[in-house]
Every structure is written in C-alpha cells, then in structure tokens.
Backbone bond lengths (Angstrom), bond angles and torsions (degrees), N, CA, C in turn:
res aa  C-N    CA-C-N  psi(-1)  N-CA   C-N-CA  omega(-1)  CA-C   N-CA-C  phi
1 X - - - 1.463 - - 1.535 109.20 -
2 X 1.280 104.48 136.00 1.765 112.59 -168.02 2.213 96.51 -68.80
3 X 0.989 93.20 178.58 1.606 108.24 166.60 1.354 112.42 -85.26
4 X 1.293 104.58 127.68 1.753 102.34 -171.40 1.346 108.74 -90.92
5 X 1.721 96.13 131.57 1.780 118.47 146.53 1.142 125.17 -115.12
6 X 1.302 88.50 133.78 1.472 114.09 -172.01 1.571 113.67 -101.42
7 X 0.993 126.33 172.29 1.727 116.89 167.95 1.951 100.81 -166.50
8 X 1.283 114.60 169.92 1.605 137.70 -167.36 1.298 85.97 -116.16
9 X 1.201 120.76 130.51 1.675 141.30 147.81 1.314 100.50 -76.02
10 X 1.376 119.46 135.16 1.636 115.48 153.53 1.545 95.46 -132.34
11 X 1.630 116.41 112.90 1.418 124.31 -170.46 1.339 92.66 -142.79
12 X 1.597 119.03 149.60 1.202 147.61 -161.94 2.023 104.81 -106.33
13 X 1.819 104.55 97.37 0.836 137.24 -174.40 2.001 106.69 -52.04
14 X 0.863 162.38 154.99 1.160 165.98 42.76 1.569 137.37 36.97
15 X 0.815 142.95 47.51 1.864 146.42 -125.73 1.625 96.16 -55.40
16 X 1.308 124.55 130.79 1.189 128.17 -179.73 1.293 114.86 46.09
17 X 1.027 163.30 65.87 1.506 144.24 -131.69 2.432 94.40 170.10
18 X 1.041 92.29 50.12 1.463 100.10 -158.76 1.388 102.29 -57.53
19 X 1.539 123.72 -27.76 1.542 107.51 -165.50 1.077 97.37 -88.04
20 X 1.503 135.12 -19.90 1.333 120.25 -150.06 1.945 91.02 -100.55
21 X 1.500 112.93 -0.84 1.265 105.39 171.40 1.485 105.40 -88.94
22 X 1.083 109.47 -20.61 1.444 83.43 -176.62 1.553 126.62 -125.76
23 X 1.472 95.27 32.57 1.460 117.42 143.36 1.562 121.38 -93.25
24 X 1.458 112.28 -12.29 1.347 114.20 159.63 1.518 112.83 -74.00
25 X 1.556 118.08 -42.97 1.495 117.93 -179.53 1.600 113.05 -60.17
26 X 1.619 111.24 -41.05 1.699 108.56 173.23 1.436 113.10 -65.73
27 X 1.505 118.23 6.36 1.429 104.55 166.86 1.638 113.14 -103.49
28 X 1.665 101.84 -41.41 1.640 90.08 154.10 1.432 151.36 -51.63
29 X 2.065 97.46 -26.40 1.062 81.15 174.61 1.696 122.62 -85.50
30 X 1.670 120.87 -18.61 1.154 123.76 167.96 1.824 109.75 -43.48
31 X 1.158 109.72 -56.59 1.551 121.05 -148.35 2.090 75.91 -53.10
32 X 1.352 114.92 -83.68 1.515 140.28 176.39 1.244 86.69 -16.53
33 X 1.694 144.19 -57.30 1.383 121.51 -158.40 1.539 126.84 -98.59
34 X 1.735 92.73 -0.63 1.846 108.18 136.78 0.996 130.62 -63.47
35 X 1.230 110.86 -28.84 1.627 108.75 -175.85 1.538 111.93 -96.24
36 X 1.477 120.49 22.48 1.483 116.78 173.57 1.596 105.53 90.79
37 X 1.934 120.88 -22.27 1.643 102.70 -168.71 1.377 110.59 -65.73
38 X 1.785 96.74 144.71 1.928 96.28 161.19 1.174 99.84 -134.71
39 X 1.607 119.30 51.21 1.540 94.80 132.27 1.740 83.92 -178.86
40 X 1.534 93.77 116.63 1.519 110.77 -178.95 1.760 106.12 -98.40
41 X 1.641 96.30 145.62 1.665 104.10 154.54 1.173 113.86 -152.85
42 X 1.685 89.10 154.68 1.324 115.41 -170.51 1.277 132.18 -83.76
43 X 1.306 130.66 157.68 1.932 119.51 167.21 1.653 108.48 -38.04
44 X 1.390 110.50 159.86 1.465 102.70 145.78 1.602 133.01 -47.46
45 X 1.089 100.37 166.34 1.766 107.88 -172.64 2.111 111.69 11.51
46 X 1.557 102.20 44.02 1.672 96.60 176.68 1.092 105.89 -51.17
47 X 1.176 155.64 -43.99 1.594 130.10 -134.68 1.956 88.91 -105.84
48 X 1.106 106.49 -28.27 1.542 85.73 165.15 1.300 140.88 -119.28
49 X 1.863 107.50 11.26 1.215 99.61 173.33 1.364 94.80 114.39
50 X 1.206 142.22 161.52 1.137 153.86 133.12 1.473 128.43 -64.21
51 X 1.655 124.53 55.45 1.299 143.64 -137.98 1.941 99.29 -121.62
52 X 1.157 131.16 58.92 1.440 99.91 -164.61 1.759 105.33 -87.92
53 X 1.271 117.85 14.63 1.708 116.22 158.27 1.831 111.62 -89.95
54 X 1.269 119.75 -5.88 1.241 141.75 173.33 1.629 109.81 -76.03
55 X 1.100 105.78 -65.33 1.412 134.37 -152.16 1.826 97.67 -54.63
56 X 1.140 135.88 -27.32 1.700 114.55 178.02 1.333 102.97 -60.14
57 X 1.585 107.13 -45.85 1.565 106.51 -157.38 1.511 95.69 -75.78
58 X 0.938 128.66 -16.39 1.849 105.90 -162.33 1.761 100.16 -111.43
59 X 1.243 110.66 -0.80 1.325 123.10 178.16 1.693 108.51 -47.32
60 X 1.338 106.92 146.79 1.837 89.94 -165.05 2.157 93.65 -144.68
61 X 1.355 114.96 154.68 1.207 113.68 169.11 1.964 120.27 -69.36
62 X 0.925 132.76 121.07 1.496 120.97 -154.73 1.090 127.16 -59.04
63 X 1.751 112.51 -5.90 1.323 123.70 175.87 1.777 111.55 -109.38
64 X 1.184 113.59 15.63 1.477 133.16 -176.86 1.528 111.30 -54.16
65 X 1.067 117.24 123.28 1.794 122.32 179.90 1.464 118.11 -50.21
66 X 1.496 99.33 -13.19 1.644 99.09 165.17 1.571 106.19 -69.29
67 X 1.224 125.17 -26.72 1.908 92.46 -170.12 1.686 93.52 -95.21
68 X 1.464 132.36 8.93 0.975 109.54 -173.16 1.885 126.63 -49.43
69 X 1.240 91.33 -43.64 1.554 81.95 -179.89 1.684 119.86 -60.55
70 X 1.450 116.30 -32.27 1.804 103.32 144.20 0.982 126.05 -31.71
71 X 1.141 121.96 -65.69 1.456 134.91 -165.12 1.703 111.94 -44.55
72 X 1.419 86.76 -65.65 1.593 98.48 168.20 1.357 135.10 -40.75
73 X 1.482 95.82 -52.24 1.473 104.20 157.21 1.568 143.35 -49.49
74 X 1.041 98.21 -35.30 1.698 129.23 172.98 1.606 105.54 -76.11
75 X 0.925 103.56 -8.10 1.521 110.72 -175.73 1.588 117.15 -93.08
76 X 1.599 94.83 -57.64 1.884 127.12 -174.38 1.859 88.40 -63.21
77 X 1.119 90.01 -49.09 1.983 89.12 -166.28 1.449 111.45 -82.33
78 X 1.365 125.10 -21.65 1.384 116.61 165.86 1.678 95.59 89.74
79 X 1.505 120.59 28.73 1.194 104.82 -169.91 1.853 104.14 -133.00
80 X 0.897 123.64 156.60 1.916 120.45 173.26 1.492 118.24 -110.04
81 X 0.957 104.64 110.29 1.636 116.08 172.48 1.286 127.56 -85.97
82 X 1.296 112.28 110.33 1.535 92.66 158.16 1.284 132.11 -114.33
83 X 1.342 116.94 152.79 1.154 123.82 -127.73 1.364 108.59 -152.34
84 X 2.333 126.58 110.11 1.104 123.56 -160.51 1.819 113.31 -73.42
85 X 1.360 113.27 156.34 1.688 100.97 167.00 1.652 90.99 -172.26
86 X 1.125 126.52 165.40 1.328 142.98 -172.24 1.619 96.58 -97.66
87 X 1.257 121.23 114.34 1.511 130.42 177.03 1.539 117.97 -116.37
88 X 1.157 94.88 141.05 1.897 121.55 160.77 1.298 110.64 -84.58
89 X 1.690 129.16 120.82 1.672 106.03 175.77 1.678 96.02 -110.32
90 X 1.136 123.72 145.02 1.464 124.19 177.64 2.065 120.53 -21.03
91 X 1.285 94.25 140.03 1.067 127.15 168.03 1.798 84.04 69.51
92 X 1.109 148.53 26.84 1.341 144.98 179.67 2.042 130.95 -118.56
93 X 0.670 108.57 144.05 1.721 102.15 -171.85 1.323 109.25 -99.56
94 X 1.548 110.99 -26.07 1.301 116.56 -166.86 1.643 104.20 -61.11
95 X 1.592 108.15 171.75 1.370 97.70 156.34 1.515 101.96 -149.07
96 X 1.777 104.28 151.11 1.056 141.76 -151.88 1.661 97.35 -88.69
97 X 1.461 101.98 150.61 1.995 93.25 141.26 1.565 106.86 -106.09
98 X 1.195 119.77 110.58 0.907 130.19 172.35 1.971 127.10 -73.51
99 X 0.981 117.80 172.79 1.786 135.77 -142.84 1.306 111.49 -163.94
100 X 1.748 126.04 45.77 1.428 129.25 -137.23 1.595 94.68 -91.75
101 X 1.372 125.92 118.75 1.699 114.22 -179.74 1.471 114.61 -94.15
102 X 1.170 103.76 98.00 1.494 108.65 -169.52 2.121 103.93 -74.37
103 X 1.029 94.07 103.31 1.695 97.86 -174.12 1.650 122.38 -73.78
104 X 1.388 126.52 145.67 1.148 145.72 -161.39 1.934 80.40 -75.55
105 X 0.751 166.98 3.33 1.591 172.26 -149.60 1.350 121.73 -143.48
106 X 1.564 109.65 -17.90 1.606 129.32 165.15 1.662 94.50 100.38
107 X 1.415 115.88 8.12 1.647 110.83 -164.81 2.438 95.18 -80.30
108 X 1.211 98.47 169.04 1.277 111.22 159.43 1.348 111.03 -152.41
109 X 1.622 84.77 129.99 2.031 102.33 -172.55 2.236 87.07 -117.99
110 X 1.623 75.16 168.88 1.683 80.61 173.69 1.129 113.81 -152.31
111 X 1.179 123.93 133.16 1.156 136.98 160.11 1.686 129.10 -93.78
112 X 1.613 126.78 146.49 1.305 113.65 -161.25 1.717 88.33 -143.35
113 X 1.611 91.45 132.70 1.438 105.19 -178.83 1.482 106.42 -69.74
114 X 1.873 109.13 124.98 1.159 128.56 -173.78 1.492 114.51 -76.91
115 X 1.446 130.08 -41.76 1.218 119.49 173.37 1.866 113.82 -115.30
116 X 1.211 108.89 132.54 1.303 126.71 -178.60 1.850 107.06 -78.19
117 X 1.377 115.61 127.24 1.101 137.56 148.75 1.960 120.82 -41.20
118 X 1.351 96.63 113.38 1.896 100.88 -172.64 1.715 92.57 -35.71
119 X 1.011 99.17 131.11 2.044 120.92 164.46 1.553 97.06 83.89
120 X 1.555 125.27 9.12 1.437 103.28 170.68 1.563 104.57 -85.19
121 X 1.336 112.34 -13.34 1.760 83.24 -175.95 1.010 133.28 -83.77
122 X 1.543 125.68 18.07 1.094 146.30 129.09 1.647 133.20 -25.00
123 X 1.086 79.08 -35.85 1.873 80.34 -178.52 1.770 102.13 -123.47
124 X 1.612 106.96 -30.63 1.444 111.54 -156.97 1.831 90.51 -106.22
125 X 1.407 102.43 169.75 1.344 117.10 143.20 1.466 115.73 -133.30
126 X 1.653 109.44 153.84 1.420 102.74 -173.55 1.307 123.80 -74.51
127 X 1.210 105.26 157.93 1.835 109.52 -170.95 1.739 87.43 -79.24
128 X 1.815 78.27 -144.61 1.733 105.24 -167.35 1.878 103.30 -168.48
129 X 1.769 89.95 34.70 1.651 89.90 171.10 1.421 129.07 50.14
130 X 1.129 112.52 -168.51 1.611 111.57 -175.64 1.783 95.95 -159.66
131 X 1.612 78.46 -179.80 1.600 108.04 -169.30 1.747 106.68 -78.02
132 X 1.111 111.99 127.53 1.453 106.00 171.86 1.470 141.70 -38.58
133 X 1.044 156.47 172.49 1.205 142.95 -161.21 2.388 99.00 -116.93
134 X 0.942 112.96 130.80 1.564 113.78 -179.37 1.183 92.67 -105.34
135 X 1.311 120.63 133.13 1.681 137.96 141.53 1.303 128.40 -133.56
136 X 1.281 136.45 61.70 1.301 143.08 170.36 1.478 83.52 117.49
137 X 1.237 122.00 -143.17 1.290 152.85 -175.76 1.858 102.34 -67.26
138 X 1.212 116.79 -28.36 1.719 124.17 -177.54 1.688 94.54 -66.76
139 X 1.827 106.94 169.77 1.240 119.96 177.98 1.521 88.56 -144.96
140 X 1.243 135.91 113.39 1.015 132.87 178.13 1.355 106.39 -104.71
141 X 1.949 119.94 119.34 1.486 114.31 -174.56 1.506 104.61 -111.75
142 X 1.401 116.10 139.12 1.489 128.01 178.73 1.657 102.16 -77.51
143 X 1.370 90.64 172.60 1.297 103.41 -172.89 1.762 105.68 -171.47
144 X 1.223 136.48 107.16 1.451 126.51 144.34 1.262 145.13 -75.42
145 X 1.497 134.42 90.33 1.212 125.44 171.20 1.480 116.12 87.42
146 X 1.294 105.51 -126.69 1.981 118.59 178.80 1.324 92.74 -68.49
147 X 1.780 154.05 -4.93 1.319 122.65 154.34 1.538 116.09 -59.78
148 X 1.004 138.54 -24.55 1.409 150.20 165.48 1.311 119.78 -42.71
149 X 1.719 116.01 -50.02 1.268 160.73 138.10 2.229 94.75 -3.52
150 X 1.177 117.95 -52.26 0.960 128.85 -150.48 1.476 106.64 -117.33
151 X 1.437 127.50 97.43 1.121 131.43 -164.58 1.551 121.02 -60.80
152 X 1.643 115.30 -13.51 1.246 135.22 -161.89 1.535 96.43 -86.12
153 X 1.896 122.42 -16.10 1.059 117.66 -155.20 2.218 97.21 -95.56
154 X 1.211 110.14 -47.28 1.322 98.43 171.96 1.198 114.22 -97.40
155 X 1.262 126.15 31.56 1.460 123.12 149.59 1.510 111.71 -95.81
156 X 1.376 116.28 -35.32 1.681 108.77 177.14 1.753 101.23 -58.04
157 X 1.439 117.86 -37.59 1.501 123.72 -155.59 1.620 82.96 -74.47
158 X 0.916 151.31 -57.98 0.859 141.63 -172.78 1.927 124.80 -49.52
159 X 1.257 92.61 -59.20 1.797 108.55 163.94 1.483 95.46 -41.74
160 X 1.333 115.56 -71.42 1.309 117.94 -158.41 1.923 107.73 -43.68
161 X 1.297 110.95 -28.25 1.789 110.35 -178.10 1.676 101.98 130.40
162 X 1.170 109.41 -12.54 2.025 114.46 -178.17 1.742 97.75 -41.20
163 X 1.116 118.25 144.51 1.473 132.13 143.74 1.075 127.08 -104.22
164 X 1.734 127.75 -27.12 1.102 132.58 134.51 1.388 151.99 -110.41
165 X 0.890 120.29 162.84 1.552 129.01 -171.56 1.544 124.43 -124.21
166 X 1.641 94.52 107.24 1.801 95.00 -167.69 1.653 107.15 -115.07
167 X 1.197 97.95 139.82 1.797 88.71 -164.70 1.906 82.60 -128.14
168 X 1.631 129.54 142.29 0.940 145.52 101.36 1.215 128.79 -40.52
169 X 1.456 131.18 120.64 0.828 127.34 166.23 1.647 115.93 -155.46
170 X 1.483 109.60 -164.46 1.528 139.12 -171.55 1.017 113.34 -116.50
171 X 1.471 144.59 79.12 1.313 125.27 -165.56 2.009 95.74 -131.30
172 X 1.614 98.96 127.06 1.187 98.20 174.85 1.425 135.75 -110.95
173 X 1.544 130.93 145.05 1.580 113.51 -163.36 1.228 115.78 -18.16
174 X 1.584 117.87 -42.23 1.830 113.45 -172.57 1.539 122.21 -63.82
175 X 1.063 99.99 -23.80 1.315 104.30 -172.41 1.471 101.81 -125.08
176 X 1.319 144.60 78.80 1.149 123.93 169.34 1.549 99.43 -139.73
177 X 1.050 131.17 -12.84 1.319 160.88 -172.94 1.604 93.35 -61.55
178 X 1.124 114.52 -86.42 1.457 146.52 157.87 1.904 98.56 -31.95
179 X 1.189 107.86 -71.56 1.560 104.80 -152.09 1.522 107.14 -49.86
180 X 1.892 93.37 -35.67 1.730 95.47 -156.37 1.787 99.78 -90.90
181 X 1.401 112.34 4.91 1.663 108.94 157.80 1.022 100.44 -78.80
182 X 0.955 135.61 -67.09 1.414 133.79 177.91 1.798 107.87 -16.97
183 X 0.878 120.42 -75.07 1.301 132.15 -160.57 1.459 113.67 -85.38
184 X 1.186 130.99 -3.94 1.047 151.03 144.54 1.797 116.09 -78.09
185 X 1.294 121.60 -45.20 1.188 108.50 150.47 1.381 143.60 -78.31
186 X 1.232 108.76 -6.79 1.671 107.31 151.68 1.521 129.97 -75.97
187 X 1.735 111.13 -8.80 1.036 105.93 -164.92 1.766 100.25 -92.82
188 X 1.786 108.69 -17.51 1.648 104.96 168.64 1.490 107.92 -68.10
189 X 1.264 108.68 -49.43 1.440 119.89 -145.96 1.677 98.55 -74.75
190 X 1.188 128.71 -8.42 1.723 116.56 169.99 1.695 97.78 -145.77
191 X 1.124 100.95 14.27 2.336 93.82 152.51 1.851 94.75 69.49
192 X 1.278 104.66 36.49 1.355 114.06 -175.55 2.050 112.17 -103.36
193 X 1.858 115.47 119.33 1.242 68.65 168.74 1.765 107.61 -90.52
194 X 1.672 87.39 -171.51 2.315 76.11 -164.49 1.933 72.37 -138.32
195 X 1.668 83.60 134.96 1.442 96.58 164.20 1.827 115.73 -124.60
196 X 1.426 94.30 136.07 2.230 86.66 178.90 1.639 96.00 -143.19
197 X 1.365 93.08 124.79 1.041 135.46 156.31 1.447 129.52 -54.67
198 X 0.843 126.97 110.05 1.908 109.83 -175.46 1.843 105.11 -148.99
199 X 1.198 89.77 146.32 1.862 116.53 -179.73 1.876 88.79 -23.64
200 X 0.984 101.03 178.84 1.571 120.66 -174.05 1.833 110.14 -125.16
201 X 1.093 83.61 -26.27 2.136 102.33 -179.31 1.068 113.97 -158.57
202 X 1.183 91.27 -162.96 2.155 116.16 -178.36 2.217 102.93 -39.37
203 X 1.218 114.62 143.70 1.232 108.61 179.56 1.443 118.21 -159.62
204 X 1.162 153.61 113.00 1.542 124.73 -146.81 1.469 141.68 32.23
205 X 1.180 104.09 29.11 1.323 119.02 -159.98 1.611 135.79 77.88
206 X 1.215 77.42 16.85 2.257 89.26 -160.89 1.821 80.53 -108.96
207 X 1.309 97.04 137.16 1.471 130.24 169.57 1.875 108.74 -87.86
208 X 2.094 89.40 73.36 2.141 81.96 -170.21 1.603 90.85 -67.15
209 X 1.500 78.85 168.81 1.824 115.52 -178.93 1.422 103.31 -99.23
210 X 1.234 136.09 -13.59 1.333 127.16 172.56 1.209 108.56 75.33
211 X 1.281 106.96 -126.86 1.801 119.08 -176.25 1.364 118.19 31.33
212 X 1.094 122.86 53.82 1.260 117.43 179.01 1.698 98.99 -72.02
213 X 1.856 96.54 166.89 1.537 107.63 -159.10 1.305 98.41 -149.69
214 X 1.445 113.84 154.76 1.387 128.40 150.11 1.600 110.84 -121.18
215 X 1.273 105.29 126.54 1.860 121.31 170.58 1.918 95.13 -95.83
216 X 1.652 84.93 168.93 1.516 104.80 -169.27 1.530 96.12 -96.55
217 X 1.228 119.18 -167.90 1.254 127.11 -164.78 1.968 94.69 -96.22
218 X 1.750 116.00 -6.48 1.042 117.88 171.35 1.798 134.48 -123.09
219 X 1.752 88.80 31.79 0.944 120.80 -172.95 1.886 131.56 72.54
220 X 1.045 103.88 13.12 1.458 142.10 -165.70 1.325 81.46 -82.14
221 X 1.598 111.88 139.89 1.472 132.64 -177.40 2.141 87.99 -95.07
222 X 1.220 79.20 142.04 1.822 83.44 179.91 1.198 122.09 -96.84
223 X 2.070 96.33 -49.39 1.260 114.15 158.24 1.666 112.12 -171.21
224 X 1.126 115.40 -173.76 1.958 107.04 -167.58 0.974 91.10 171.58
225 X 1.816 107.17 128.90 1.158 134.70 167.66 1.664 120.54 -61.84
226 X 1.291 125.89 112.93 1.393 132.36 -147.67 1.644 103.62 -71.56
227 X 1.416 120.16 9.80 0.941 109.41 177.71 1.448 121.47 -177.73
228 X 1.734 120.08 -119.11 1.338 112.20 166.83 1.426 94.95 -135.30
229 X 1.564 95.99 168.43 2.013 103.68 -168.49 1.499 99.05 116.80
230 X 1.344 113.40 167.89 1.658 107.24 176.61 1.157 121.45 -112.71
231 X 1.699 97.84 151.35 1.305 99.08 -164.55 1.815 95.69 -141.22
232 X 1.419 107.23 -168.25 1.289 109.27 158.84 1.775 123.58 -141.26
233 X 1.325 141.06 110.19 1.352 142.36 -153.32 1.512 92.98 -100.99
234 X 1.003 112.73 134.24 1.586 128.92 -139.94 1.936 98.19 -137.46
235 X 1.301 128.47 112.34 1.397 117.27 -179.66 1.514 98.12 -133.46
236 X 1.763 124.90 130.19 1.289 125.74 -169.30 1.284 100.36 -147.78
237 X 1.406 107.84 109.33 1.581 118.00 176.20 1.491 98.83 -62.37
238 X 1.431 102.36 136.24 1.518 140.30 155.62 1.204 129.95 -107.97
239 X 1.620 112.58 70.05 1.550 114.22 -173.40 1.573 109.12 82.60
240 X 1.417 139.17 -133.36 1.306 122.65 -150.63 1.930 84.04 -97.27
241 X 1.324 106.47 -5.59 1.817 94.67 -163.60 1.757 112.64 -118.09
242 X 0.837 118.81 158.85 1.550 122.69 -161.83 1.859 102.53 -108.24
243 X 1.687 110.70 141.72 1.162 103.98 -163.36 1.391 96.79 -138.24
244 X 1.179 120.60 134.78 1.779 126.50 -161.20 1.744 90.76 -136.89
245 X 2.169 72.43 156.79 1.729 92.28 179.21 1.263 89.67 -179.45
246 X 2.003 112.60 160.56 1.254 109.42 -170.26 1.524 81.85 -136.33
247 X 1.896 78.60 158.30 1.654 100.97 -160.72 1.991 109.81 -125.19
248 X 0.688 143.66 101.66 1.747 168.58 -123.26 1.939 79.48 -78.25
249 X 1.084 97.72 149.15 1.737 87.97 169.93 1.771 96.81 -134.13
C-alpha cells in the first residue's frame, strides 16, 4: 500500500441544487485522483449547500441511488470521498447532517455530526459520529463542523489511535480566526495532522472564509487556500514528514 494523500476540497455548493453538486464533486474527485489523493473530503453538507430549511426535503437514505454515480466514481478512481448531505438512517424521521464515506471498494460507511450548531436543532438532530477511517497503518477521524467546537471531540479521536483529523465544515469570515486556532491547536497538542475543508463562498447565508488548511502533526500550517473559490489542499507524506500544496480546480 502506497503512502497516503489525502487532500480538503473547498468547492462552492449550489443551494438545493443536488445534481449539479455533484457533478461538480465528479470533477473534484477526477482532478484529486491525478494528483495521487486517496481519500478526499468535503465541506459540510456539499452536495446541498448549507440549507438547513432545505434539508427535510432533500434528506436522502445513505445508500440512495442518488449518490450512485459517486459511488462509481470512487470505485473507477480507486479513491474515498467524503461527502456532506442531510440523512435519514433506517427506521428514523429525524434528519442527520451527514459525512457519507463513499469508499474506493464501492462500500458506504457514515458518519453523523455529533454536536449541533446553536439554531441547528431546528432542522437537524444530533448524530452519534462514526467509526474511523483505516488506511495502512493511518486512522483517519471525521469530524463535522461545531464537533471541533468541543475539545472532548479530537481528544477522544486521538485516545481512540487517530493520527488524523479531517473536519468538513462551515466556517465563516467571523469566525475563522478562532475556528482555525482551534484546529491548528489540536493538531500540536495530540501529534495529529488535522485537515478542514470549508465552503468556497456564499452558503446559507453565511459569508464562508474559505481557506481551507492542512496543519502538521506539529501544528505547522502545510498549506491553505489563500482564500475563497475552489480549490484542492493536498497533504502527502514523504517519509516520516508530510508535504502539502494546493491545486486550482
């Protein structure tokens, strides 16, 4: 098994508008599976936007024939995506923000964002997370948004054996200052590298900040998209140390 790269999409969502998101994602994931990544993630809720007055109706079962053409893709390219959407999990009404890992194996696992953002429980209810991601010797741990929010959340990932930490998320000019210390200081403080993903533009009304980033396992910025628009942040261990760069999509 090669040395894994991974990379953050930061792509500019569509509001409700699901197919046309994720004919934008089959272009990220091609572009990403030129560049060597196997195992991409996405903003929060990408394929629909950051919509949670949206989100009952477009809410979907995680194995639903709508992501098939993901799926497929993830397959042809040998690569795993994950990928945001508002979910139903069996026998349930509620709906989730979902973290759907569309696997290089054709498998789908899920993960469900554990802590809700003040006024999401309005539309959402909280998950109960997911299982880490395995790739060789790596533990790759998910994360959505305000779980980040909660210091208890990449410190368990860490206990648990994670080396990294990939967060989707929502992060807007106001808060990004703040968010991305945050996430930059978890990545010294437990030898984690931490990758986040974030919207590319305008999104539920939130003015994102973009820049998504990957830090080192010593809190060392790797690399970050200088702004908003899409891109892809790209991190590829080289021997014991990890080497980042971002790629224009």
């Amino acid at each position: 098994m090669t040395a894994l790269t991974l990379a953050a999409a930061q792509t500019l969502s569509i509001a409700g508008d699901v197919a046309a998101n994720i004919s934008r994602h089959l272009v990220f994931m091609q572009v990403a599976a030129e560049q060597g990544v196997q195992v991409l993630v996405f903003p929060e809720l990408s394929l629909t936007g950051y919509e949670p007055t949206l989100a009952a109706d477009l809410a979907i079962a995680p194995d639903a024939p709508l992501l098939a053409p993901l799926r497929e893709m993830a397959r042809e390219l040998q690569l795993t995506a994950v990928v945001g959407m508002p979910i139903r999990l069996a026998l349930q009404t509620q709906v989730m923000i979902g973290a759907l890992v569309l696997g290089a194996d054709g498998s789908v696992a899920v993960y469900t964002k554990q802590h809700l953002h003040p006024g999401e429980e309005v539309a959402f209810a909280a998950g109960q997370g997911g299982a880490a991601l395995a790739w060789g010797d790596d533990r790759i741990a998910l994360a959505v948004c305000a779980d980040f929010s909660h210091a208890s959340h990449p410190r368990q990932a860490a206990q648990a054996g994670a080396n990294v930490y990939a967060a989707g998320v929502l992060i807007s000019e106001g808060g990004y200052a703040k968010d991305s210390a945050l996430l930059q200081g978890y990545a010294a403080e437990h030898r984690l590298l931490v990758l986040m993903a974030n919207h590319g533009g305008p999104s539920g009304g939130w003015a994102c900040a973009g820049r998504s980033a990957i830090w080192g396992a010593d809190g060392r910025l790797l690399a970050a998209v200088p702004g908003v628009g899409e891109a892809l942040v790209i991190a590829r261990r080289d021997g014991e140390h990890w080497l980042g760069h971002v790629v224009a999509v």
